[in-house]
N, CA, C and O atoms as a GROMACS GRO file, in nm:
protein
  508
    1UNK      N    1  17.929  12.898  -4.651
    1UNK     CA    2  17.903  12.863  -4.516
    1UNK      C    3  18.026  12.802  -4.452
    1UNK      O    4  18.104  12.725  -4.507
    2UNK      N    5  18.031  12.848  -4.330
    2UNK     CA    6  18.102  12.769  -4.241
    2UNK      C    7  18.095  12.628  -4.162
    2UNK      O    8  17.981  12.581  -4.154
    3UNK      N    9  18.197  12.554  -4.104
    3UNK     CA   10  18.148  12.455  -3.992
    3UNK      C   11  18.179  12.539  -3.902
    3UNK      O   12  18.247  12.475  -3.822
    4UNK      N   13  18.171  12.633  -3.872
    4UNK     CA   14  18.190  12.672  -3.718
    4UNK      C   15  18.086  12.664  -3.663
    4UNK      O   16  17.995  12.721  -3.725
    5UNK      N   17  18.052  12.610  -3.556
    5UNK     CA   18  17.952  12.620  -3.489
    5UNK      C   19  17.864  12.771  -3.466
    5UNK      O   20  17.912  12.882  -3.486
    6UNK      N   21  17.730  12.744  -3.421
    6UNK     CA   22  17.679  12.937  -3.415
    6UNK      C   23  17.750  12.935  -3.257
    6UNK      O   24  17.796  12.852  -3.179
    7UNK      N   25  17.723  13.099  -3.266
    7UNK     CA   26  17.736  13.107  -3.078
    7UNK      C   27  17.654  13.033  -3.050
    7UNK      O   28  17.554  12.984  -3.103
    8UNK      N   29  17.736  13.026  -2.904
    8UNK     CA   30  17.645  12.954  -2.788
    8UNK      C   31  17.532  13.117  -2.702
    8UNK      O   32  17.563  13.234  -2.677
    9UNK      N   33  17.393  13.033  -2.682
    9UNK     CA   34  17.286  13.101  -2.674
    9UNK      C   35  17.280  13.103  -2.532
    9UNK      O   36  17.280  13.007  -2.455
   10UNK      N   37  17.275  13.252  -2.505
   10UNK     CA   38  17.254  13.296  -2.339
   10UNK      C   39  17.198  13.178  -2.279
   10UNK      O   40  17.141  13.087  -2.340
   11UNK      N   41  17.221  13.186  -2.135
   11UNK     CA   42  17.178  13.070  -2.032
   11UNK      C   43  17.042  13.118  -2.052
   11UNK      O   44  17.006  13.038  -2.138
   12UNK      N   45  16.942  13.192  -2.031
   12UNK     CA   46  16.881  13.229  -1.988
   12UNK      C   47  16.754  13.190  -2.118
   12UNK      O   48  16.639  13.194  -2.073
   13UNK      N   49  16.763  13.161  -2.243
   13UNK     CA   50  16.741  13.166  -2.387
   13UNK      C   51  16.756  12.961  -2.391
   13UNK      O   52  16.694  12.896  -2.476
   14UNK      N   53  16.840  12.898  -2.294
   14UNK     CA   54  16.846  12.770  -2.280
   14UNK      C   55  16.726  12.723  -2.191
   14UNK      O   56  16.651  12.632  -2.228
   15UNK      N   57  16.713  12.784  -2.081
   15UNK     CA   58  16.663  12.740  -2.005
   15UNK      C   59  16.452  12.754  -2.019
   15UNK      O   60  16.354  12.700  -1.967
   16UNK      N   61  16.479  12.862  -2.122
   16UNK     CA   62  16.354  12.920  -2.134
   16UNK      C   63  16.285  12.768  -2.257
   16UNK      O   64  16.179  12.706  -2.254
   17UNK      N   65  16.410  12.759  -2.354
   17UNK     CA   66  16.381  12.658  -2.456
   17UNK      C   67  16.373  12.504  -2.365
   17UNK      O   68  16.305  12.417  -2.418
   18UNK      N   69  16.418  12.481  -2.275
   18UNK     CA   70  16.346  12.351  -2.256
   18UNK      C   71  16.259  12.351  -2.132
   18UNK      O   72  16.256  12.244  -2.072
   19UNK      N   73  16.178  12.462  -2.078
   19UNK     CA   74  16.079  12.475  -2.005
   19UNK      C   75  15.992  12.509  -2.102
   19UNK      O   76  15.882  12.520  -2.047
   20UNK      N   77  15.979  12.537  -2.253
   20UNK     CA   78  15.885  12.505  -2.350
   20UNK      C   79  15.878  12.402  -2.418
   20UNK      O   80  15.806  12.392  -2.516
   21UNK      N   81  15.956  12.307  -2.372
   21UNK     CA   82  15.925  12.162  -2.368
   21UNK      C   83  15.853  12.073  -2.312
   21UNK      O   84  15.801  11.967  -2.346
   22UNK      N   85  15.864  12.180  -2.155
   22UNK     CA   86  15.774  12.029  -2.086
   22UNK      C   87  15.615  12.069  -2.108
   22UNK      O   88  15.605  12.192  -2.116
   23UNK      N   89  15.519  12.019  -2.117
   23UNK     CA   90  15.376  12.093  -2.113
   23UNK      C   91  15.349  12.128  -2.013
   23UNK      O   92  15.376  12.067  -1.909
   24UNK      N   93  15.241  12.318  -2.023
   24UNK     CA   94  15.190  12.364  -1.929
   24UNK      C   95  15.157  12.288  -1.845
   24UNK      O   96  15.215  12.307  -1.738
   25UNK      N   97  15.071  12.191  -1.850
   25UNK     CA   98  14.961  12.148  -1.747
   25UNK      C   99  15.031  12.020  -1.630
   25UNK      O  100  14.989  11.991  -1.518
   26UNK      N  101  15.156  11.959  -1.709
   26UNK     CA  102  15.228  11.880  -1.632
   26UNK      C  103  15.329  12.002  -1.526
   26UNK      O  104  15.370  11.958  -1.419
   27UNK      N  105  15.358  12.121  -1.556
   27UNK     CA  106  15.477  12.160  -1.467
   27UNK      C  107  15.348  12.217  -1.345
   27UNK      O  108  15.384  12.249  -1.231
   28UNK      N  109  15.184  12.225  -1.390
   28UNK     CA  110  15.102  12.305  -1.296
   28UNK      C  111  15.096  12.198  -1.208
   28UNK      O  112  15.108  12.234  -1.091
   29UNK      N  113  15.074  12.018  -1.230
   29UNK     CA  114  15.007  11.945  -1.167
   29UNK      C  115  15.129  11.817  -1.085
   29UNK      O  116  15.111  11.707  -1.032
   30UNK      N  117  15.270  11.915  -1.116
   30UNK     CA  118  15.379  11.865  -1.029
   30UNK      C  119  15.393  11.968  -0.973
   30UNK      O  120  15.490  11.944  -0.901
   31UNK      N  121  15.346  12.129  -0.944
   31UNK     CA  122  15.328  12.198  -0.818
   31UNK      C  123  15.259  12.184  -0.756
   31UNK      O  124  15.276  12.204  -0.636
   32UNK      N  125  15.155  12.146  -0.802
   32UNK     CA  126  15.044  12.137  -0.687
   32UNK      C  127  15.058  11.998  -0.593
   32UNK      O  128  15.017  11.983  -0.478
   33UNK      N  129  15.133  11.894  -0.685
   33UNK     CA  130  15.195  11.765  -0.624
   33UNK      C  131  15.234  11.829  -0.492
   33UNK      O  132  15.172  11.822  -0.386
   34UNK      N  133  15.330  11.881  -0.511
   34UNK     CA  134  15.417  11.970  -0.414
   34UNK      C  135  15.360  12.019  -0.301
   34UNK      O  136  15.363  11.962  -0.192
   35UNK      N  137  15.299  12.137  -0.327
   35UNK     CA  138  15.206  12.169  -0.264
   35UNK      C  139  15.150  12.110  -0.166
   35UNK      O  140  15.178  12.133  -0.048
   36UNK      N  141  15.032  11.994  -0.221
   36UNK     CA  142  15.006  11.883  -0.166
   36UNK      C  143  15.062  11.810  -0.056
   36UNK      O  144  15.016  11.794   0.057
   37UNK      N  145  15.164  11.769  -0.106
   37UNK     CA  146  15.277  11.725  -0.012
   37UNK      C  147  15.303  11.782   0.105
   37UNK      O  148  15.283  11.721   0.210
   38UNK      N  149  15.358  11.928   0.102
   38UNK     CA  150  15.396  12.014   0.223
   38UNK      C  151  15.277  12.028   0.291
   38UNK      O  152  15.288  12.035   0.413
   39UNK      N  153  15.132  12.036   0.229
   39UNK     CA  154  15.028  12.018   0.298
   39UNK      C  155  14.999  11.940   0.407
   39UNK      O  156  14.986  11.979   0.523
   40UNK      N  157  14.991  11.839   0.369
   40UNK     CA  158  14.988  11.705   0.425
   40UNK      C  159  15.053  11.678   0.515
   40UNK      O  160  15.003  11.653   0.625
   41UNK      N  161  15.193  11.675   0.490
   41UNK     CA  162  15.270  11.693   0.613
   41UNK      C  163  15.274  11.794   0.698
   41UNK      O  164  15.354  11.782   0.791
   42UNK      N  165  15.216  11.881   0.692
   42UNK     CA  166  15.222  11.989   0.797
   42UNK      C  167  15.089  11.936   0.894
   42UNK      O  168  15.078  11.953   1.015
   43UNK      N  169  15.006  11.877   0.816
   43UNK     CA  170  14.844  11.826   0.856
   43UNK      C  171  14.928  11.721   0.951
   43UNK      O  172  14.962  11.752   1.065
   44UNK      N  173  14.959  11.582   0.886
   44UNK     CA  174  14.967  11.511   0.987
   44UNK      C  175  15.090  11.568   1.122
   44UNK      O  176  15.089  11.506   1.228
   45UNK      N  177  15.170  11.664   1.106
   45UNK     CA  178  15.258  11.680   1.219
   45UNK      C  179  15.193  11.739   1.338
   45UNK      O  180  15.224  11.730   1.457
   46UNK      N  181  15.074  11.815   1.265
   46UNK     CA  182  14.995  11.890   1.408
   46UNK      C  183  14.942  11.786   1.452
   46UNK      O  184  14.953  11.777   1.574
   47UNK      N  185  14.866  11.666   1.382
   47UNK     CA  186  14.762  11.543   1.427
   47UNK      C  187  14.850  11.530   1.527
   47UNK      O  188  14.805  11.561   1.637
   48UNK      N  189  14.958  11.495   1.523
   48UNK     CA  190  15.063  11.389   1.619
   48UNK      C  191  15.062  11.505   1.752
   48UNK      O  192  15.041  11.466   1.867
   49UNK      N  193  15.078  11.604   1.730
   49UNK     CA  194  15.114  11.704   1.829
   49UNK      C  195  15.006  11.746   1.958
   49UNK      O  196  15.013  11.770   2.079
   50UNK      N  197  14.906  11.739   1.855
   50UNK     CA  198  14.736  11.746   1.917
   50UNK      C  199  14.680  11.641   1.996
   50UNK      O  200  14.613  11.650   2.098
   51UNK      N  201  14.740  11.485   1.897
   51UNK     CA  202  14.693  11.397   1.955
   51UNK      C  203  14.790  11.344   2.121
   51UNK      O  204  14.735  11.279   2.210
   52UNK      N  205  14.951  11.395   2.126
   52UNK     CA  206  14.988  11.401   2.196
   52UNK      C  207  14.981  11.459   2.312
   52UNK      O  208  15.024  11.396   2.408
   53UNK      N  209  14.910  11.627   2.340
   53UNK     CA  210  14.871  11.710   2.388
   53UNK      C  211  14.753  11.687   2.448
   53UNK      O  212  14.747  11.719   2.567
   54UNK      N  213  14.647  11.635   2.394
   54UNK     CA  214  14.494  11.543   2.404
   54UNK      C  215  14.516  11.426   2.484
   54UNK      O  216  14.429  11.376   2.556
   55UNK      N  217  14.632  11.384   2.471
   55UNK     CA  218  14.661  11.235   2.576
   55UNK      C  219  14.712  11.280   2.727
   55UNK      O  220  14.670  11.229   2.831
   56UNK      N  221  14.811  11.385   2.720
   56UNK     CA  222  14.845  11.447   2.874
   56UNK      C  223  14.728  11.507   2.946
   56UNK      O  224  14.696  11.482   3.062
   57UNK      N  225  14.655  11.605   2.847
   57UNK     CA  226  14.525  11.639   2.924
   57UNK      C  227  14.473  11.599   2.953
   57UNK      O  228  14.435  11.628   3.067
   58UNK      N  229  14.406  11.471   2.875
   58UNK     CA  230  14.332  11.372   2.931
   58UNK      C  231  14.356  11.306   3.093
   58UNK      O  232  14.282  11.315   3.190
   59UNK      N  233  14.483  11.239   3.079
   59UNK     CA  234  14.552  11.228   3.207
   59UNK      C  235  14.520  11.283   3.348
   59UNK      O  236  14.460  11.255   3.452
   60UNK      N  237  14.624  11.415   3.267
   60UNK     CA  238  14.562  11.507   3.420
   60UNK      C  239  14.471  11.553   3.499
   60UNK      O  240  14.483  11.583   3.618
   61UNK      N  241  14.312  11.563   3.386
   61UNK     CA  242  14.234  11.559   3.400
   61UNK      C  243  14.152  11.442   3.487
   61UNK      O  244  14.064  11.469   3.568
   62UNK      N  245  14.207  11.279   3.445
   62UNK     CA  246  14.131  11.177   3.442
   62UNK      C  247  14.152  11.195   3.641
   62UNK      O  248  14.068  11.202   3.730
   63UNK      N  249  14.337  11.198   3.645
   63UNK     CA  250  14.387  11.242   3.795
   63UNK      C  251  14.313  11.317   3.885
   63UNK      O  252  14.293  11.276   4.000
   64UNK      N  253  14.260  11.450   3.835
   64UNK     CA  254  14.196  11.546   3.915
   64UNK      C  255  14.110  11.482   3.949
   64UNK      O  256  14.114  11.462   4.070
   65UNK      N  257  14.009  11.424   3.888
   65UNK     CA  258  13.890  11.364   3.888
   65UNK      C  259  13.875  11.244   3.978
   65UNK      O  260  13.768  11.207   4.026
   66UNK      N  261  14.008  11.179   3.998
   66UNK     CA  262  13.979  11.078   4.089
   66UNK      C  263  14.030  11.174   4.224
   66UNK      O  264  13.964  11.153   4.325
   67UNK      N  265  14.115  11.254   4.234
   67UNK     CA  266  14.142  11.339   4.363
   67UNK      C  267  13.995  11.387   4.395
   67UNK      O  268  13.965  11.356   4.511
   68UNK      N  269  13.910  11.443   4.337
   68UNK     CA  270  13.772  11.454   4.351
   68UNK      C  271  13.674  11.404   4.399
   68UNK      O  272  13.576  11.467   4.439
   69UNK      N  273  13.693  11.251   4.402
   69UNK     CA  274  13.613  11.179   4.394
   69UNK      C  275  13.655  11.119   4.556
   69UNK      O  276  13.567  11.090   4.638
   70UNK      N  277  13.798  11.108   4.584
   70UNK     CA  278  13.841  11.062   4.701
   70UNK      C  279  13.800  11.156   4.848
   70UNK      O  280  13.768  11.115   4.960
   71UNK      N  281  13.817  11.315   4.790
   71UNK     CA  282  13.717  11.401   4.840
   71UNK      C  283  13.593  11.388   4.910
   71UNK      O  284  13.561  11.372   5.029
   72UNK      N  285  13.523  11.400   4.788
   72UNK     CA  286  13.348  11.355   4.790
   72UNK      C  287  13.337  11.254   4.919
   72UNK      O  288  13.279  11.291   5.021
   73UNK      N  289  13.408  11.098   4.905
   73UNK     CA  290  13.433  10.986   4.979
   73UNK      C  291  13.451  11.052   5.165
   73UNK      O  292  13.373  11.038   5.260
   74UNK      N  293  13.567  11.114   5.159
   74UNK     CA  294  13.593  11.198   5.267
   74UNK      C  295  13.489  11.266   5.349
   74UNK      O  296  13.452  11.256   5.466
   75UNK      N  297  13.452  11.347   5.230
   75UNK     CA  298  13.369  11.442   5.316
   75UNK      C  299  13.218  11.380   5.352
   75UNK      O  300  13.147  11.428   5.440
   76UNK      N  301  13.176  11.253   5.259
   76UNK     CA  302  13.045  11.175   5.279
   76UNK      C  303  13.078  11.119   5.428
   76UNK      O  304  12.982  11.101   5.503
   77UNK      N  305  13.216  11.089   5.477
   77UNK     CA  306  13.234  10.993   5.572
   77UNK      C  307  13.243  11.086   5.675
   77UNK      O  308  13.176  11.049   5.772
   78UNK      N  309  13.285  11.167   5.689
   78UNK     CA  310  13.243  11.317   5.816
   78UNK      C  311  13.110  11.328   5.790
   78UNK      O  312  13.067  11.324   5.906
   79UNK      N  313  13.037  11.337   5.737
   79UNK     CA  314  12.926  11.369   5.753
   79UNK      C  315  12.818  11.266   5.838
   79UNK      O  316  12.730  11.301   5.917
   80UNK      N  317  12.858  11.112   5.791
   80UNK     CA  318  12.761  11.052   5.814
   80UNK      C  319  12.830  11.026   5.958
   80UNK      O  320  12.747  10.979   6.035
   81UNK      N  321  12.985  11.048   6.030
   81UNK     CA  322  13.037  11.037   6.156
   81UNK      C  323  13.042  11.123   6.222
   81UNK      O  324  13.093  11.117   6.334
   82UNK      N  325  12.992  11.228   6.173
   82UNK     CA  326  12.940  11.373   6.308
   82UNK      C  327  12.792  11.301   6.347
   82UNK      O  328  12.784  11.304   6.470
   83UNK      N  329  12.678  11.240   6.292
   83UNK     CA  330  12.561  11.191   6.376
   83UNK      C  331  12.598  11.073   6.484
   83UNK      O  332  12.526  11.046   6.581
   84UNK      N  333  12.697  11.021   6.457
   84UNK     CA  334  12.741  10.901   6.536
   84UNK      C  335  12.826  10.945   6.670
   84UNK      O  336  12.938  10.997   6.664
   85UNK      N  337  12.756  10.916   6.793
   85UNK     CA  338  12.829  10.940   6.948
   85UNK      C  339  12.892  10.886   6.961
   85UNK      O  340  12.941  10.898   7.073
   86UNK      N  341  12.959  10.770   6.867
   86UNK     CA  342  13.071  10.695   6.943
   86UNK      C  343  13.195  10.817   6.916
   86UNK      O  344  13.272  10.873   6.995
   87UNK      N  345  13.170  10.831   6.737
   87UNK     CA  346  13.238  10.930   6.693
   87UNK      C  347  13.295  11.071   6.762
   87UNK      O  348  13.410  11.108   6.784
   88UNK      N  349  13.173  11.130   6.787
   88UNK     CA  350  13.173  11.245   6.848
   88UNK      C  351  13.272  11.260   7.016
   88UNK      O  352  13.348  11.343   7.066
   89UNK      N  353  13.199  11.096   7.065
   89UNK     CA  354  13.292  11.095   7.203
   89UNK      C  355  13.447  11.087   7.190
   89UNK      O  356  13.521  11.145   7.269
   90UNK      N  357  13.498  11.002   7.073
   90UNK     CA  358  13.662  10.990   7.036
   90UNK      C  359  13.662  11.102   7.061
   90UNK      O  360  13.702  11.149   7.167
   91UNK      N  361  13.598  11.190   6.932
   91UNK     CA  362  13.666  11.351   6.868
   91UNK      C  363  13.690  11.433   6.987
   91UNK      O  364  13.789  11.506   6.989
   92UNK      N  365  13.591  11.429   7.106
   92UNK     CA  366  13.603  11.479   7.172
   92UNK      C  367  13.724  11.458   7.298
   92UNK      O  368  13.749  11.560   7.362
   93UNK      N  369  13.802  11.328   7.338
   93UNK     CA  370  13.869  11.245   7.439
   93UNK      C  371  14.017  11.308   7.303
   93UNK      O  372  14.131  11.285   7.344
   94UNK      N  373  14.009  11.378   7.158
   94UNK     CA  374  14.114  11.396   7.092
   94UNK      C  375  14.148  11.545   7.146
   94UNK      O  376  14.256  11.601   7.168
   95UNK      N  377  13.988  11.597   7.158
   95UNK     CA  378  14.064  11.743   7.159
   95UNK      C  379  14.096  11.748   7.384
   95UNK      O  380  14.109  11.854   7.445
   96UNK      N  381  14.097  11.658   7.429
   96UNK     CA  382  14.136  11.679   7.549
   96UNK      C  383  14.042  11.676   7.704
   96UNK      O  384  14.079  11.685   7.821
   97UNK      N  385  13.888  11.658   7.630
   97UNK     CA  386  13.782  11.646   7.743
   97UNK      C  387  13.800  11.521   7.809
   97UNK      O  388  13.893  11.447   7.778
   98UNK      N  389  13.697  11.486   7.917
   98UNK     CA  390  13.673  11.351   7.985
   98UNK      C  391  13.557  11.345   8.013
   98UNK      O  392  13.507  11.452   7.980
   99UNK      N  393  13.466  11.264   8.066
   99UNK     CA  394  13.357  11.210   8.068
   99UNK      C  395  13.333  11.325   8.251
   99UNK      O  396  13.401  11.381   8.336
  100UNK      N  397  13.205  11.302   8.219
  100UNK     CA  398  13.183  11.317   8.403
  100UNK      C  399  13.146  11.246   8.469
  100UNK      O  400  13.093  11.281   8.574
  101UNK      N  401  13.164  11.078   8.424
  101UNK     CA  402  13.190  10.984   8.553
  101UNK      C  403  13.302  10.939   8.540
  101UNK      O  404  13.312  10.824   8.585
  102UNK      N  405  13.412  10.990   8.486
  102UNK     CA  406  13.557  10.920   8.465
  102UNK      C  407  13.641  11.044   8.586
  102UNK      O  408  13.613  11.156   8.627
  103UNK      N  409  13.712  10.982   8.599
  103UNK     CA  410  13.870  11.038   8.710
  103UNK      C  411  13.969  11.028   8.609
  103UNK      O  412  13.995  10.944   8.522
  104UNK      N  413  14.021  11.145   8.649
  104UNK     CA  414  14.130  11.160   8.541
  104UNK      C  415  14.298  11.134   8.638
  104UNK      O  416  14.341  11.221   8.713
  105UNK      N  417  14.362  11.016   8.616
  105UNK     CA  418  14.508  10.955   8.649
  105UNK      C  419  14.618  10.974   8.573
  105UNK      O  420  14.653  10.919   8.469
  106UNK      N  421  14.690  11.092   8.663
  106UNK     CA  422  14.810  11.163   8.563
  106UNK      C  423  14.939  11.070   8.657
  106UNK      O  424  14.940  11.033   8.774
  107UNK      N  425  15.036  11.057   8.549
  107UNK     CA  426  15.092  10.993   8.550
  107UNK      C  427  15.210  11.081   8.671
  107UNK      O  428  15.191  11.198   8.703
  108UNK      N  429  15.306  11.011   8.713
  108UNK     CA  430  15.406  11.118   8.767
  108UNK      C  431  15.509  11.147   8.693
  108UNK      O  432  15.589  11.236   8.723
  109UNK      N  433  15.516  11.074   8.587
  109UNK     CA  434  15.629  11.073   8.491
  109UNK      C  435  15.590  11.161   8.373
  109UNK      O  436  15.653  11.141   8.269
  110UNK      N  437  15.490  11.258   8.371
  110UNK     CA  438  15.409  11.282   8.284
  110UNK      C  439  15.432  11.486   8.259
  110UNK      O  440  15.430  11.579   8.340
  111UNK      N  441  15.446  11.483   8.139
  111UNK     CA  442  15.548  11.592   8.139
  111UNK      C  443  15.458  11.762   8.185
  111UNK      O  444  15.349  11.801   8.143
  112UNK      N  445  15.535  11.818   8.264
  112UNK     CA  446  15.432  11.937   8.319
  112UNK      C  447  15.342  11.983   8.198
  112UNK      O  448  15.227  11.939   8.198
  113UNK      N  449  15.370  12.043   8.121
  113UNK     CA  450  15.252  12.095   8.035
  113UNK      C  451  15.193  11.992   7.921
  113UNK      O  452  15.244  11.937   7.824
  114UNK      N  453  15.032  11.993   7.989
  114UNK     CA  454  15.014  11.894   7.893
  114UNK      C  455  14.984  11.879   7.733
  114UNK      O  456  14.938  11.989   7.702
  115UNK      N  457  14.987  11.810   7.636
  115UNK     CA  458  15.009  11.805   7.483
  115UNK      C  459  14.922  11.904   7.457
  115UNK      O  460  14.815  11.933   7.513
  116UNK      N  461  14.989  11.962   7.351
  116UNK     CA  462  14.824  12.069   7.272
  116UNK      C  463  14.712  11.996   7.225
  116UNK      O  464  14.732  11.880   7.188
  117UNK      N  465  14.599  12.042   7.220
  117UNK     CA  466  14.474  11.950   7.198
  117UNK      C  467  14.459  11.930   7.046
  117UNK      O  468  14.493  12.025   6.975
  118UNK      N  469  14.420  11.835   6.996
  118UNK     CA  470  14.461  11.758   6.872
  118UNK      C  471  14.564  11.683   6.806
  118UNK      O  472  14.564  11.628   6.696
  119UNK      N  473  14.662  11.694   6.903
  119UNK     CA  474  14.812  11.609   6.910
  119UNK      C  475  14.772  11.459   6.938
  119UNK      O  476  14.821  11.394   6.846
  120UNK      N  477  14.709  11.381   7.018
  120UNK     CA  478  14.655  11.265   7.036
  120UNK      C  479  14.623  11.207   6.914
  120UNK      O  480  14.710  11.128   6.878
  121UNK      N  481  14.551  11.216   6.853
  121UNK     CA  482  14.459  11.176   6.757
  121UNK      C  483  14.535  11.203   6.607
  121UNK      O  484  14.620  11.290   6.586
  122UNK      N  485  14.498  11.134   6.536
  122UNK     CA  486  14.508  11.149   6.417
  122UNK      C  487  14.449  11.252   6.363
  122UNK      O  488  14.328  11.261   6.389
  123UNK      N  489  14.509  11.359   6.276
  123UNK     CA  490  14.403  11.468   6.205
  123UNK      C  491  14.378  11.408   6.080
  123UNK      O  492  14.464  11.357   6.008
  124UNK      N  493  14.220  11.419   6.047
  124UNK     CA  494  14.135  11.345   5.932
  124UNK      C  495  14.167  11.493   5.841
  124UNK      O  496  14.129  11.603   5.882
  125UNK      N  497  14.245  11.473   5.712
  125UNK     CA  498  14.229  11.616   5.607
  125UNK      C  499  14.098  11.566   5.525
  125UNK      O  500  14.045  11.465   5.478
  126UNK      N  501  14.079  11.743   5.547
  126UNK     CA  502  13.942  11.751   5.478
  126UNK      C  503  13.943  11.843   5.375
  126UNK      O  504  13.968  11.961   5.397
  127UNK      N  505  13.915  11.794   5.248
  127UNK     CA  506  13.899  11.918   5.129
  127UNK      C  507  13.887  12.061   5.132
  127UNK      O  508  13.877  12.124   5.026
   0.00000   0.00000   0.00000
């Protein structure tokens, strides 16, 4: 016999001999670790994304809803000020009428054509 060492054993013949070292069931239950892991994190990154997405909608939504509501307000207040004559007489002195016991006193300074009718008054927007 010799001391020479034997050959050295393909990489491939190394690598095989100490992956029959570690036990089956530990290299299955550090993939699935793994696994696990990338799981999880993929789980909580959508949570964050969803829950972020769920907070703007909410928002915009909560917004519409009060634009809605300011609406409703609006249009309750035309309604209940079309039965009212005081109302009706403004609306009417806006779009340009006069009474028929009033005289109408134009100014001389007062420009030939007179304003278009609804220019006086404030316009109320309505939904």
């Amino acid at each position: 016999m010799s001391d020479t060492p034997p050959p050295p054993l393909p990489a491939r013949r190394v690598w095989w001999r100490r992956l029959q070292r570690l036990p089956l069931s530990m290299m299955v239950a550090s993939v699935l670790a793994a696994l696990g892991i990338v799981q999880l994190s993929f789980q909580l990154g959508h949570l964050a994304y969803r829950s972020v997405v769920w907070s703007a909608q909410t928002r915009e939504t909560l917004d519409r809803v009060a634009l809605l509501e300011g609406d409703v307000r609006v249009l309750k207040d035309a309604i209940q000020a079309a039965s009212d004559p005081a109302y009706l007489e403004q609306l009417a002195r806006c779009e340009g009428y006069v009474g028929k016991t009033e005289q109408v006193i134009v100014s001389s300074t007062a420009p030939v054509r007179p304003p278009a009718p609804g220019t006086i008054c404030k316009a109320l927007r309505l939904p």
